[in-house]
mmCIF entry with sequence, helices, sheets and N, C-alpha, C, O atoms, coordinates in Angstrom:
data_MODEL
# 
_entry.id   MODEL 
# 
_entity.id                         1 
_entity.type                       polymer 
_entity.pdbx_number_of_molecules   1 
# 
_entity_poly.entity_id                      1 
_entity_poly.type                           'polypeptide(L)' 
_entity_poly.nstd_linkage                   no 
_entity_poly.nstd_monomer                   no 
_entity_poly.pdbx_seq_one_letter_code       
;(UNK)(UNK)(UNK)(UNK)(UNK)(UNK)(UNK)(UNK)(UNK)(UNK)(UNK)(UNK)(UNK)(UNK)(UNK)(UNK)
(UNK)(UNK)(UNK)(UNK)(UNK)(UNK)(UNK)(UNK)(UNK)(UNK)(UNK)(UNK)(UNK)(UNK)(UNK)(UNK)
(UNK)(UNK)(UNK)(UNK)(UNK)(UNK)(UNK)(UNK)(UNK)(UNK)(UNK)(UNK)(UNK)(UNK)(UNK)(UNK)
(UNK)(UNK)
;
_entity_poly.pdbx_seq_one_letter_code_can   XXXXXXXXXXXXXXXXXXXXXXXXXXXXXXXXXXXXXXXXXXXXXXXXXX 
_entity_poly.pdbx_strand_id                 A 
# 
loop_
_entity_poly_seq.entity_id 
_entity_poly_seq.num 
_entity_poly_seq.mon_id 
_entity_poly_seq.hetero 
1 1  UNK n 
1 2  UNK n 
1 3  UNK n 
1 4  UNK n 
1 5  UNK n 
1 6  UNK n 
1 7  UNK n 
1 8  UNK n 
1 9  UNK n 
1 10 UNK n 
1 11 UNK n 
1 12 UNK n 
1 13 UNK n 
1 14 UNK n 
1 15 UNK n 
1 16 UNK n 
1 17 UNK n 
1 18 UNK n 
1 19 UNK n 
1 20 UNK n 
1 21 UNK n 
1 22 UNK n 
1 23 UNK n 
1 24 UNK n 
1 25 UNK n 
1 26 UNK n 
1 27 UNK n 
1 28 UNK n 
1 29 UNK n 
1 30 UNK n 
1 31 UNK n 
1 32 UNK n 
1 33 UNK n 
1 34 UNK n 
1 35 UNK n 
1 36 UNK n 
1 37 UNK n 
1 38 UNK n 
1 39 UNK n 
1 40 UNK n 
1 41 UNK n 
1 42 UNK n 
1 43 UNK n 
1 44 UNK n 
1 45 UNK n 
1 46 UNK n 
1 47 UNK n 
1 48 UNK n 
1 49 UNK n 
1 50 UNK n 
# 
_struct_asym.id          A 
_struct_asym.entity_id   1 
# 
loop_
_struct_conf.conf_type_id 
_struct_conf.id 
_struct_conf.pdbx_PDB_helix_id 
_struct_conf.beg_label_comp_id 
_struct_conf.beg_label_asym_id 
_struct_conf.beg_label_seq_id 
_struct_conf.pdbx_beg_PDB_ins_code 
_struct_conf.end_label_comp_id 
_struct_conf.end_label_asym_id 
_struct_conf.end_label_seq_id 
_struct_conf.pdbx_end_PDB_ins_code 
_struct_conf.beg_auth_comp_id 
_struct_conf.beg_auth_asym_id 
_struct_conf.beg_auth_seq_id 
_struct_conf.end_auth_comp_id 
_struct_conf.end_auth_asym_id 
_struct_conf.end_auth_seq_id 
_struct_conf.pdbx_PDB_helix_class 
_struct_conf.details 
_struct_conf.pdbx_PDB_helix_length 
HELX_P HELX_P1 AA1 UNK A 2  ? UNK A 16 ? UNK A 2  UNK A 16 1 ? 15 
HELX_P HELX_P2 AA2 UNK A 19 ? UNK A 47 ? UNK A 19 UNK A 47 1 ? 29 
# 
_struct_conf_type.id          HELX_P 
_struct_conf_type.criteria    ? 
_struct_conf_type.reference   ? 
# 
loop_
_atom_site.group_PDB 
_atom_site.id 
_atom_site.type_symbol 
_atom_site.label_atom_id 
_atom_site.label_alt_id 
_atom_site.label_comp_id 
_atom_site.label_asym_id 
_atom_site.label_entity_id 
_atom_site.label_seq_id 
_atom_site.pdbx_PDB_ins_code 
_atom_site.Cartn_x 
_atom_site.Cartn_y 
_atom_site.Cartn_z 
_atom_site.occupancy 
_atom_site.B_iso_or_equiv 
_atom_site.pdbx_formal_charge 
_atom_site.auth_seq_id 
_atom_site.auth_comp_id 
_atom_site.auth_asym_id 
_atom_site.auth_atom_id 
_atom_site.pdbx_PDB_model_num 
ATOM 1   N N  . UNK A 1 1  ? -50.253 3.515  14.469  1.00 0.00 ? 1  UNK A N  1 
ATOM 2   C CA . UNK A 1 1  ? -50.030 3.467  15.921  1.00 0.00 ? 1  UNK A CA 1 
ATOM 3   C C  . UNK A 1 1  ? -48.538 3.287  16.220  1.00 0.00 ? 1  UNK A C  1 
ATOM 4   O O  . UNK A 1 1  ? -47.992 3.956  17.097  1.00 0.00 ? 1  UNK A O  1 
ATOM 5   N N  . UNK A 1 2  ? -47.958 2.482  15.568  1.00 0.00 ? 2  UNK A N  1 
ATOM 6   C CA . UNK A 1 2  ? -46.184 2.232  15.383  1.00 0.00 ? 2  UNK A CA 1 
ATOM 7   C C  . UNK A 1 2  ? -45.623 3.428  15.366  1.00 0.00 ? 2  UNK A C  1 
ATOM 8   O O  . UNK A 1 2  ? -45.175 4.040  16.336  1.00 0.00 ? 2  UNK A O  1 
ATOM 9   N N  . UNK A 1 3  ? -45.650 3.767  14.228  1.00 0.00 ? 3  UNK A N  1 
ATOM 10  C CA . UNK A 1 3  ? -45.111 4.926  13.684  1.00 0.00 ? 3  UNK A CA 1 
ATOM 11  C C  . UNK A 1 3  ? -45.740 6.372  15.081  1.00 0.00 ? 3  UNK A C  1 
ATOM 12  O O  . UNK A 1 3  ? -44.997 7.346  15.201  1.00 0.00 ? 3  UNK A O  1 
ATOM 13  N N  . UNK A 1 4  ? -46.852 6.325  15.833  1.00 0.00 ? 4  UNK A N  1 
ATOM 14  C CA . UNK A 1 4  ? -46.731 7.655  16.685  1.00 0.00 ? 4  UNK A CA 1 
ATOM 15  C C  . UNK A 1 4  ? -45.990 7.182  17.685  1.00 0.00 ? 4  UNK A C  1 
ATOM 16  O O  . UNK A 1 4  ? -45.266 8.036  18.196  1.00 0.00 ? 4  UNK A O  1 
ATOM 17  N N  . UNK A 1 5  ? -45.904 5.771  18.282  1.00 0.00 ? 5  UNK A N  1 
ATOM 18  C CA . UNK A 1 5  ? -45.128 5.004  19.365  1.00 0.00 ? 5  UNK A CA 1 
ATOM 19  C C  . UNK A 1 5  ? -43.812 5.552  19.106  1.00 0.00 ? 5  UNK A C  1 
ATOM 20  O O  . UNK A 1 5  ? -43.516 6.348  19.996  1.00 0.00 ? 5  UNK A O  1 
ATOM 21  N N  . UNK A 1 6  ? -42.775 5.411  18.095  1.00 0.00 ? 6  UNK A N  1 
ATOM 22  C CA . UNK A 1 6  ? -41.655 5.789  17.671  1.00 0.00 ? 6  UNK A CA 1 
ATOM 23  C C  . UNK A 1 6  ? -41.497 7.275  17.873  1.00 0.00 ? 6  UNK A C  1 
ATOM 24  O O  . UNK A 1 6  ? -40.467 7.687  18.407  1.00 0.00 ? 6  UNK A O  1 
ATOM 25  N N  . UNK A 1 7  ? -42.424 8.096  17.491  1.00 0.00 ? 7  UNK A N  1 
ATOM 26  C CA . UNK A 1 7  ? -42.136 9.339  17.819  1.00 0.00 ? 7  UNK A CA 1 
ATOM 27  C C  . UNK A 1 7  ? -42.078 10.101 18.924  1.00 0.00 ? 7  UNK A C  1 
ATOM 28  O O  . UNK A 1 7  ? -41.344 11.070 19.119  1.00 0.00 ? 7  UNK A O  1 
ATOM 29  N N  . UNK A 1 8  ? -43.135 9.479  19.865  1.00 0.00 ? 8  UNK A N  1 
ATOM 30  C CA . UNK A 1 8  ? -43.321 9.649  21.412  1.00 0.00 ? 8  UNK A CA 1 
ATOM 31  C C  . UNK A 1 8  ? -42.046 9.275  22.083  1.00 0.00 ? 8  UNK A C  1 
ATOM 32  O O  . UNK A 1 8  ? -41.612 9.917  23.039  1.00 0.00 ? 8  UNK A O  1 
ATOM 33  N N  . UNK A 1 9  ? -41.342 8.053  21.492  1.00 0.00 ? 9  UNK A N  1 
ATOM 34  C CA . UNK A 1 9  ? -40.280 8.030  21.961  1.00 0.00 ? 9  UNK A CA 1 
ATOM 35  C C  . UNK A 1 9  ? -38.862 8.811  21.617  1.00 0.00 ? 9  UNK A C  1 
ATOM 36  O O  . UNK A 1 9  ? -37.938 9.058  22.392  1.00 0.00 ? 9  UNK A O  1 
ATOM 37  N N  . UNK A 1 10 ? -38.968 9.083  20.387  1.00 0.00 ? 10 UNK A N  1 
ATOM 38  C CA . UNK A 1 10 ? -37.566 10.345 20.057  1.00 0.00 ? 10 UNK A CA 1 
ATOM 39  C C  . UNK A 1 10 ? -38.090 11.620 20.914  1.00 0.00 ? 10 UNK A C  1 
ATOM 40  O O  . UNK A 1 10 ? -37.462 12.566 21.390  1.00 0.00 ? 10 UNK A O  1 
ATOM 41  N N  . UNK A 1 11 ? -39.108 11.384 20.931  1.00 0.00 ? 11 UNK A N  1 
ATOM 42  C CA . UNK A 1 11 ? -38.874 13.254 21.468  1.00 0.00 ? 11 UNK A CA 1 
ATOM 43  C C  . UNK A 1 11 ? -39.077 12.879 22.893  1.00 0.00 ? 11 UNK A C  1 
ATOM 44  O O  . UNK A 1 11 ? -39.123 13.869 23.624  1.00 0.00 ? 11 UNK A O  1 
ATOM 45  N N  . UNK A 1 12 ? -39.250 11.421 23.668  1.00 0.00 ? 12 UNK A N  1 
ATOM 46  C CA . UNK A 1 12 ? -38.811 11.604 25.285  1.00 0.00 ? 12 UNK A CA 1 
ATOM 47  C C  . UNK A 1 12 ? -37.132 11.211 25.141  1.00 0.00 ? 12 UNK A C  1 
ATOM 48  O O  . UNK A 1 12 ? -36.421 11.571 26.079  1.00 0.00 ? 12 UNK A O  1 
ATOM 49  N N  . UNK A 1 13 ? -36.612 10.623 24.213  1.00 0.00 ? 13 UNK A N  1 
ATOM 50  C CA . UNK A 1 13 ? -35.131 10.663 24.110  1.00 0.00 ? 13 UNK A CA 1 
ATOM 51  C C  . UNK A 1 13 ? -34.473 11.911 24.335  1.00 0.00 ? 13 UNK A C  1 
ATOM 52  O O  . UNK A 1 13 ? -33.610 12.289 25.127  1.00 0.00 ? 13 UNK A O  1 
ATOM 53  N N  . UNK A 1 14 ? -35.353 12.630 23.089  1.00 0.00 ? 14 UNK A N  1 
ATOM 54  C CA . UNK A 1 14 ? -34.549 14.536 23.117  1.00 0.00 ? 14 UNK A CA 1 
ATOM 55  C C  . UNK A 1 14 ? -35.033 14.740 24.566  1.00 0.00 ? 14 UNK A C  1 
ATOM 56  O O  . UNK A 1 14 ? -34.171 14.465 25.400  1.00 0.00 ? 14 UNK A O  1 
ATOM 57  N N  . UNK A 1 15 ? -36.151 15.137 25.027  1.00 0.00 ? 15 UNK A N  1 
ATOM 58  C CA . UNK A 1 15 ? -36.643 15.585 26.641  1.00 0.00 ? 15 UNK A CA 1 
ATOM 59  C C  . UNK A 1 15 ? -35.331 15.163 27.573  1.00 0.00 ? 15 UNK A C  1 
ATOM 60  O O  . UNK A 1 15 ? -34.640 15.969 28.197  1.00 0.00 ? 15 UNK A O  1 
ATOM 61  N N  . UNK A 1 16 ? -35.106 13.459 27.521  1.00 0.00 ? 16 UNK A N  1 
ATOM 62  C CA . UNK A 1 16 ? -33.579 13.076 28.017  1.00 0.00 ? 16 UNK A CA 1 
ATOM 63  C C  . UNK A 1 16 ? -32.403 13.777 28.023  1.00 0.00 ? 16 UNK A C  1 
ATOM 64  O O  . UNK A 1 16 ? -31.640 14.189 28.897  1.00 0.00 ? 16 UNK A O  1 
ATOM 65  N N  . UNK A 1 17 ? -32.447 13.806 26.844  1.00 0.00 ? 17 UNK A N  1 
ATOM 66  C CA . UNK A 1 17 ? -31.035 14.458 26.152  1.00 0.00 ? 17 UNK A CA 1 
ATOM 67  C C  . UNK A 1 17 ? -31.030 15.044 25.609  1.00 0.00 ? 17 UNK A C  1 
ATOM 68  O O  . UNK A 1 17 ? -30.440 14.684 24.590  1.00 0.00 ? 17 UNK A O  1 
ATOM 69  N N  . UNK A 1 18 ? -31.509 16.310 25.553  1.00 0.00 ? 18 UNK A N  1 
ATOM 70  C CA . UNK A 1 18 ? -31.392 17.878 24.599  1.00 0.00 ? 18 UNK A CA 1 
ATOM 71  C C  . UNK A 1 18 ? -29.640 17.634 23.344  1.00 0.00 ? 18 UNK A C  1 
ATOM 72  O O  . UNK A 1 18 ? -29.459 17.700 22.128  1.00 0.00 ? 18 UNK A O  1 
ATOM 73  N N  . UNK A 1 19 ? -28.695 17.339 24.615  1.00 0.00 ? 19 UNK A N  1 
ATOM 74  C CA . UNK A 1 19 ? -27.555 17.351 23.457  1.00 0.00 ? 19 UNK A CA 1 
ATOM 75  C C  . UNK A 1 19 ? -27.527 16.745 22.457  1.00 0.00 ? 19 UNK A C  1 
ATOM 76  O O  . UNK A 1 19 ? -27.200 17.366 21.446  1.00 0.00 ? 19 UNK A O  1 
ATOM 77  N N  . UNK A 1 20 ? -27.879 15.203 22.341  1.00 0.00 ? 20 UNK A N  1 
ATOM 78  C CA . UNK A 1 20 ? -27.963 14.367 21.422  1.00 0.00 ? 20 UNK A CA 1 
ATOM 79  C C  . UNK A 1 20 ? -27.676 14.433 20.187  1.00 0.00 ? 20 UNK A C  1 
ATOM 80  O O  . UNK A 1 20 ? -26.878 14.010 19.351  1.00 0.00 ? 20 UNK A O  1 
ATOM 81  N N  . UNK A 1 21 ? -29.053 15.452 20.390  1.00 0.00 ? 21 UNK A N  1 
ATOM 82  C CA . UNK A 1 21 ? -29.925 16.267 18.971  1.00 0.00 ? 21 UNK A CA 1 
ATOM 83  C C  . UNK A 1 21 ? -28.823 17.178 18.069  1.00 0.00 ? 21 UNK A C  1 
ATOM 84  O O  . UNK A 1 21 ? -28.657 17.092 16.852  1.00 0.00 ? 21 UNK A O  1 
ATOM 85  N N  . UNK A 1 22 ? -28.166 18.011 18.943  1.00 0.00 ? 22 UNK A N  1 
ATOM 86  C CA . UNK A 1 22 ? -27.175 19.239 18.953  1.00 0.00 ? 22 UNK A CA 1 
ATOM 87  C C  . UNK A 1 22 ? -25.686 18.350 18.702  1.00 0.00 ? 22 UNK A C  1 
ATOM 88  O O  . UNK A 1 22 ? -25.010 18.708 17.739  1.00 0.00 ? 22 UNK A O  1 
ATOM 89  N N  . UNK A 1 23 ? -25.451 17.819 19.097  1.00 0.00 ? 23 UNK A N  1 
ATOM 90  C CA . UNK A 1 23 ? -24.324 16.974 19.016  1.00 0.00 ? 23 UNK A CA 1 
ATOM 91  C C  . UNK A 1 23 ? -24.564 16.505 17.532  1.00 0.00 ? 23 UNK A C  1 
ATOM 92  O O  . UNK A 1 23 ? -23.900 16.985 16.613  1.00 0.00 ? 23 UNK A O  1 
ATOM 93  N N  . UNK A 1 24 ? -25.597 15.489 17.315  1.00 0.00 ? 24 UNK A N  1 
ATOM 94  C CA . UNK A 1 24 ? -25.287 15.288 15.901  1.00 0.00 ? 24 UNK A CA 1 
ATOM 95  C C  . UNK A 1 24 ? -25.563 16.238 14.812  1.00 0.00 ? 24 UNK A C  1 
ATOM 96  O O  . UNK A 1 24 ? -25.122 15.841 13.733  1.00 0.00 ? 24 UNK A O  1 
ATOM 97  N N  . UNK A 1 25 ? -25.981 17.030 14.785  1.00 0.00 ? 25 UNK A N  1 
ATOM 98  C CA . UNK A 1 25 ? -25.930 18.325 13.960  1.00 0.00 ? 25 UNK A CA 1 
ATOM 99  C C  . UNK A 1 25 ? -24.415 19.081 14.074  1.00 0.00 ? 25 UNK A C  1 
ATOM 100 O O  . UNK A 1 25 ? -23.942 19.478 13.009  1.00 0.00 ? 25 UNK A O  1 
ATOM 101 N N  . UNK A 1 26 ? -23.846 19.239 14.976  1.00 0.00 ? 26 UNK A N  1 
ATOM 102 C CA . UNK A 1 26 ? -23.083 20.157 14.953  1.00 0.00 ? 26 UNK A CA 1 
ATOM 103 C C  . UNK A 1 26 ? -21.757 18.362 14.383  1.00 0.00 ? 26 UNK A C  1 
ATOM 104 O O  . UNK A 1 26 ? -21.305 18.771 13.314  1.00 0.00 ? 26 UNK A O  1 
ATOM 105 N N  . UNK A 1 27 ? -21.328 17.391 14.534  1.00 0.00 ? 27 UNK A N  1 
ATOM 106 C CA . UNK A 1 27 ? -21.066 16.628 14.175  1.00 0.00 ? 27 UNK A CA 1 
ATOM 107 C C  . UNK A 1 27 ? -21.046 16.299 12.270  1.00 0.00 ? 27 UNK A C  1 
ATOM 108 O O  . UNK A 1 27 ? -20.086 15.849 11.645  1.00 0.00 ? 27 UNK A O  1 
ATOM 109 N N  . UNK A 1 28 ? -22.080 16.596 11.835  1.00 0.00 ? 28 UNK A N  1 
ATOM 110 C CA . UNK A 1 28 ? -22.289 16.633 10.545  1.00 0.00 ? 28 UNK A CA 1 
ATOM 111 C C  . UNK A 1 28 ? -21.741 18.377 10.073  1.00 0.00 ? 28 UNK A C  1 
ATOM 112 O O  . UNK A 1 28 ? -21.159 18.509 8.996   1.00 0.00 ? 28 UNK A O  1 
ATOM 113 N N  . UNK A 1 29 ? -21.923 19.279 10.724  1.00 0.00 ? 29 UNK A N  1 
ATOM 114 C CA . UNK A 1 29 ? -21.136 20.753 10.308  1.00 0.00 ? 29 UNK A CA 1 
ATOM 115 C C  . UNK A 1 29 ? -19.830 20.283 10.516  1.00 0.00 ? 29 UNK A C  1 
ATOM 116 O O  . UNK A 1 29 ? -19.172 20.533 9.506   1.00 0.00 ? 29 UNK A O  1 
ATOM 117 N N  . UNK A 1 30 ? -19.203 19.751 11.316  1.00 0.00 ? 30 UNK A N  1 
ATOM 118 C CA . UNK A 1 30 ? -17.545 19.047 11.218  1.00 0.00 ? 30 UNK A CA 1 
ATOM 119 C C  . UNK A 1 30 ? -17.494 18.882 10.462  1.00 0.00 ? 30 UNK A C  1 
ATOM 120 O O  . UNK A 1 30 ? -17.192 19.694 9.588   1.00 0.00 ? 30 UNK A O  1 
ATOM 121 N N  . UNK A 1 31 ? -17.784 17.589 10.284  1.00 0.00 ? 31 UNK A N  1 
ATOM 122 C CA . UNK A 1 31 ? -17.492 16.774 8.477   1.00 0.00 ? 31 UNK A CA 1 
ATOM 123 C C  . UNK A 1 31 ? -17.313 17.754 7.653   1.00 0.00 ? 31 UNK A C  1 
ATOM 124 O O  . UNK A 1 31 ? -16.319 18.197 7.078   1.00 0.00 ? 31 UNK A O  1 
ATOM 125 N N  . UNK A 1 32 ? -18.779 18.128 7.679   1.00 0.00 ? 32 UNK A N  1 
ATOM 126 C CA . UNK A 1 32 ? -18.578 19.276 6.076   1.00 0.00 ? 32 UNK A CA 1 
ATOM 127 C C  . UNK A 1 32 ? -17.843 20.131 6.258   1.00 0.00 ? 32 UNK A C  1 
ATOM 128 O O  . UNK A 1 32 ? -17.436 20.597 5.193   1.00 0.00 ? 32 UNK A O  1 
ATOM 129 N N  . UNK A 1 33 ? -17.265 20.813 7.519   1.00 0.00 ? 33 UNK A N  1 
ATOM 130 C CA . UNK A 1 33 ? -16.183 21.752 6.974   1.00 0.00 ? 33 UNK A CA 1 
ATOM 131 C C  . UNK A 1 33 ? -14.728 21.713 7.191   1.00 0.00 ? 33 UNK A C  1 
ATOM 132 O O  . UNK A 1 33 ? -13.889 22.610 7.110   1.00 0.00 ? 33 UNK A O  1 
ATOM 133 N N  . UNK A 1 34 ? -14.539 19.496 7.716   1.00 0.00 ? 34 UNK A N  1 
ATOM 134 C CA . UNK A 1 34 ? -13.436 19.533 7.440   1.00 0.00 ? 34 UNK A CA 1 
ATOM 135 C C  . UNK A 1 34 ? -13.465 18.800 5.818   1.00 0.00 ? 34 UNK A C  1 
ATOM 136 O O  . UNK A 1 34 ? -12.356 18.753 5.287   1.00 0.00 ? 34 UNK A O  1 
ATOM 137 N N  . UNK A 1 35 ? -14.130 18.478 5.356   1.00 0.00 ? 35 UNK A N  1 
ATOM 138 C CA . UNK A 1 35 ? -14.074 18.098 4.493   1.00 0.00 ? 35 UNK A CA 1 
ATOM 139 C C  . UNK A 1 35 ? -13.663 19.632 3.109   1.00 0.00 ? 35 UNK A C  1 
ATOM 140 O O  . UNK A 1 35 ? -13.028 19.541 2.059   1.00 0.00 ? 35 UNK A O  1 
ATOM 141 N N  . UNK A 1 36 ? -14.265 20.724 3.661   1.00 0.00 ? 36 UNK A N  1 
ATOM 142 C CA . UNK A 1 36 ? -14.412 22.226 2.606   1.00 0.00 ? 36 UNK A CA 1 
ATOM 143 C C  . UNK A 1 36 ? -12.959 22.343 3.121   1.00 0.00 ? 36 UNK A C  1 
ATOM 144 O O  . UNK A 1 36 ? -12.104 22.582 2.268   1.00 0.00 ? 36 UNK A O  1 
ATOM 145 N N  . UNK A 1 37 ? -12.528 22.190 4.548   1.00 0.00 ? 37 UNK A N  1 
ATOM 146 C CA . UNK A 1 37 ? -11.030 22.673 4.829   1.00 0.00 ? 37 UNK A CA 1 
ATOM 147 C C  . UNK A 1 37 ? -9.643  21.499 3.777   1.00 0.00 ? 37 UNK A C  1 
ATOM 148 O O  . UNK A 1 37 ? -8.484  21.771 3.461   1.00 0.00 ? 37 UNK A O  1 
ATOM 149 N N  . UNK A 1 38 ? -10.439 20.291 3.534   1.00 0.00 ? 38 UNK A N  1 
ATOM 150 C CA . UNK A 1 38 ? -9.201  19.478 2.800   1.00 0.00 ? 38 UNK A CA 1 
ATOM 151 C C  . UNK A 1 38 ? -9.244  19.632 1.613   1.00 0.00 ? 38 UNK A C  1 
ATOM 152 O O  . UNK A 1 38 ? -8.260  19.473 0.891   1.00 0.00 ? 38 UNK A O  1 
ATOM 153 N N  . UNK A 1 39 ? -10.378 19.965 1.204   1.00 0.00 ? 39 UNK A N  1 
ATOM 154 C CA . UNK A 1 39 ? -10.578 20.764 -0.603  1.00 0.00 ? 39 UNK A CA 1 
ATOM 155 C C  . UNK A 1 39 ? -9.645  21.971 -0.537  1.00 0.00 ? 39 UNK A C  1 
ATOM 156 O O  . UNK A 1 39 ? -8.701  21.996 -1.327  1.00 0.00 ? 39 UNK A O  1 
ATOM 157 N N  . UNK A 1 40 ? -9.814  22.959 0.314   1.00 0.00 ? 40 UNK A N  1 
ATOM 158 C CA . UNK A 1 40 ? -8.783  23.780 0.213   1.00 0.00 ? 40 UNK A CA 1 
ATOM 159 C C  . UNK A 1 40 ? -7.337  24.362 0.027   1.00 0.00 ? 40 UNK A C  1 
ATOM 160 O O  . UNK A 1 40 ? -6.728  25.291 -0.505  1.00 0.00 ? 40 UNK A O  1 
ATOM 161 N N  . UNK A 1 41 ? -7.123  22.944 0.998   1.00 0.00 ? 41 UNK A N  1 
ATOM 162 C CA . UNK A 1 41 ? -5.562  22.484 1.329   1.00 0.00 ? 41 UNK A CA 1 
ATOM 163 C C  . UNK A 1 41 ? -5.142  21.485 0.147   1.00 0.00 ? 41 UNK A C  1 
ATOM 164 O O  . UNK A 1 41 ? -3.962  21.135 0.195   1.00 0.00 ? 41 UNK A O  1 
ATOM 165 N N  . UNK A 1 42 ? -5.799  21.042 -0.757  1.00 0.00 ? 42 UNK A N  1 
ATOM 166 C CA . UNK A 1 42 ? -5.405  20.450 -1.799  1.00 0.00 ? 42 UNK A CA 1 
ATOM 167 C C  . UNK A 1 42 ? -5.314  21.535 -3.204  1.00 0.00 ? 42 UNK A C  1 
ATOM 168 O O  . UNK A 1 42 ? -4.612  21.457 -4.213  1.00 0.00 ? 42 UNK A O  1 
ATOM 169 N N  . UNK A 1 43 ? -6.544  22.760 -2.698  1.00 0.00 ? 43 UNK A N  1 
ATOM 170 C CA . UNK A 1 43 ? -6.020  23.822 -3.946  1.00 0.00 ? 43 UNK A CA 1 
ATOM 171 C C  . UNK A 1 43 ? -4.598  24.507 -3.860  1.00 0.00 ? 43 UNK A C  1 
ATOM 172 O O  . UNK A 1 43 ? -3.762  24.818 -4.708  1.00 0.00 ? 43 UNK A O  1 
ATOM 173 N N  . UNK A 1 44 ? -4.688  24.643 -2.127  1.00 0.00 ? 44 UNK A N  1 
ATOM 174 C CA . UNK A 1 44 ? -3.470  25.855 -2.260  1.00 0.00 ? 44 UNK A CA 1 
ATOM 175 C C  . UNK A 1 44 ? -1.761  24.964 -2.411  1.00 0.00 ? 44 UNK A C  1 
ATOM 176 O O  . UNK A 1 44 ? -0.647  25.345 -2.772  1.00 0.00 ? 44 UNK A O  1 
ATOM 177 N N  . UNK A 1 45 ? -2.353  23.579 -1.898  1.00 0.00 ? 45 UNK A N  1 
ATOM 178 C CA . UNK A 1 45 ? -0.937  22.654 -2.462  1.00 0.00 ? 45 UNK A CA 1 
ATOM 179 C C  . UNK A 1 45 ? -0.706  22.625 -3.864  1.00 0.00 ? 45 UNK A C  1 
ATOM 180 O O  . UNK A 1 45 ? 0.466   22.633 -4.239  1.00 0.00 ? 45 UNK A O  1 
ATOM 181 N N  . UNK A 1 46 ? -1.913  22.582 -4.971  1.00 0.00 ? 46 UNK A N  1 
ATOM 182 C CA . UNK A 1 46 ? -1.408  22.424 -6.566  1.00 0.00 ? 46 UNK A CA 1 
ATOM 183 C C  . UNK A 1 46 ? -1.052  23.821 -6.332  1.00 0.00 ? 46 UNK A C  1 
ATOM 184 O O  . UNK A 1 46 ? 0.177   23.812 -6.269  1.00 0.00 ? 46 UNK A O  1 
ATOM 185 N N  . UNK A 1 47 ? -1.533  25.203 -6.143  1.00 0.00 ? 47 UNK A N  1 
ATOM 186 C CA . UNK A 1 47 ? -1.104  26.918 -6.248  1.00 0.00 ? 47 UNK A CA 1 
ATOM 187 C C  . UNK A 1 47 ? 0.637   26.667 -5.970  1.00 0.00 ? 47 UNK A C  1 
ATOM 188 O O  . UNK A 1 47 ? 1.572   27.080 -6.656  1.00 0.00 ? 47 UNK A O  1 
ATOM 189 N N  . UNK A 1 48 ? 0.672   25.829 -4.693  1.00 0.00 ? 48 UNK A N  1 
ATOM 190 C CA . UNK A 1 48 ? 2.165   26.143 -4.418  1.00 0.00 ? 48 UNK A CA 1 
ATOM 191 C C  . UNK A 1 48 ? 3.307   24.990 -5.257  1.00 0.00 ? 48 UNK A C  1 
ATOM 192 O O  . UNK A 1 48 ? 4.528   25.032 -5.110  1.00 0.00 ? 48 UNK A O  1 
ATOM 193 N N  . UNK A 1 49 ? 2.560   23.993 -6.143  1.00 0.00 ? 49 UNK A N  1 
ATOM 194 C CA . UNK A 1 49 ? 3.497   23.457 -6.216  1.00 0.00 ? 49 UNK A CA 1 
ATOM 195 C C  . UNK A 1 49 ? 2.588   22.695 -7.774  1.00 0.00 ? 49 UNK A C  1 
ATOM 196 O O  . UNK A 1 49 ? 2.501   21.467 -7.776  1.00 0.00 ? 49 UNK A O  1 
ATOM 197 N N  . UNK A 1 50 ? 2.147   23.256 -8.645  1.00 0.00 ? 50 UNK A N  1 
ATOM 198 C CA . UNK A 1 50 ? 1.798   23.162 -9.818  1.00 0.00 ? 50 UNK A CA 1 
ATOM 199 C C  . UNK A 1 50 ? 2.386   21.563 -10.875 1.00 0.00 ? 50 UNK A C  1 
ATOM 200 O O  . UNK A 1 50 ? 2.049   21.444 -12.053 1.00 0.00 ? 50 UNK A O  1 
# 
């Protein structure tokens, strides 16, 4: 009964707030691709300067 209480309530949260949801997803694609962008910038710094 807990556990459907909790769920009834995330999804009247999302109903609330559609962005939320979208926000933290697109929030976690940041990270990861600033994180793929500072891997990068650390290859092409050893390329330029060995």
């Amino acid at each position: 009964m807990n556990r459907r209480l909790t769920q009834v309530r995330q999804i009247s949260q999302i109903e609330r707030n559609p962005c939320n949801l979208f926000n933290q997803c697109e929030s976690a694609v940041q990270r990861f691709l600033n994180r793929r962008l500072m891997q990068i910038g650390q290859i092409s710094q050893i390329e330029r300067n060995p």
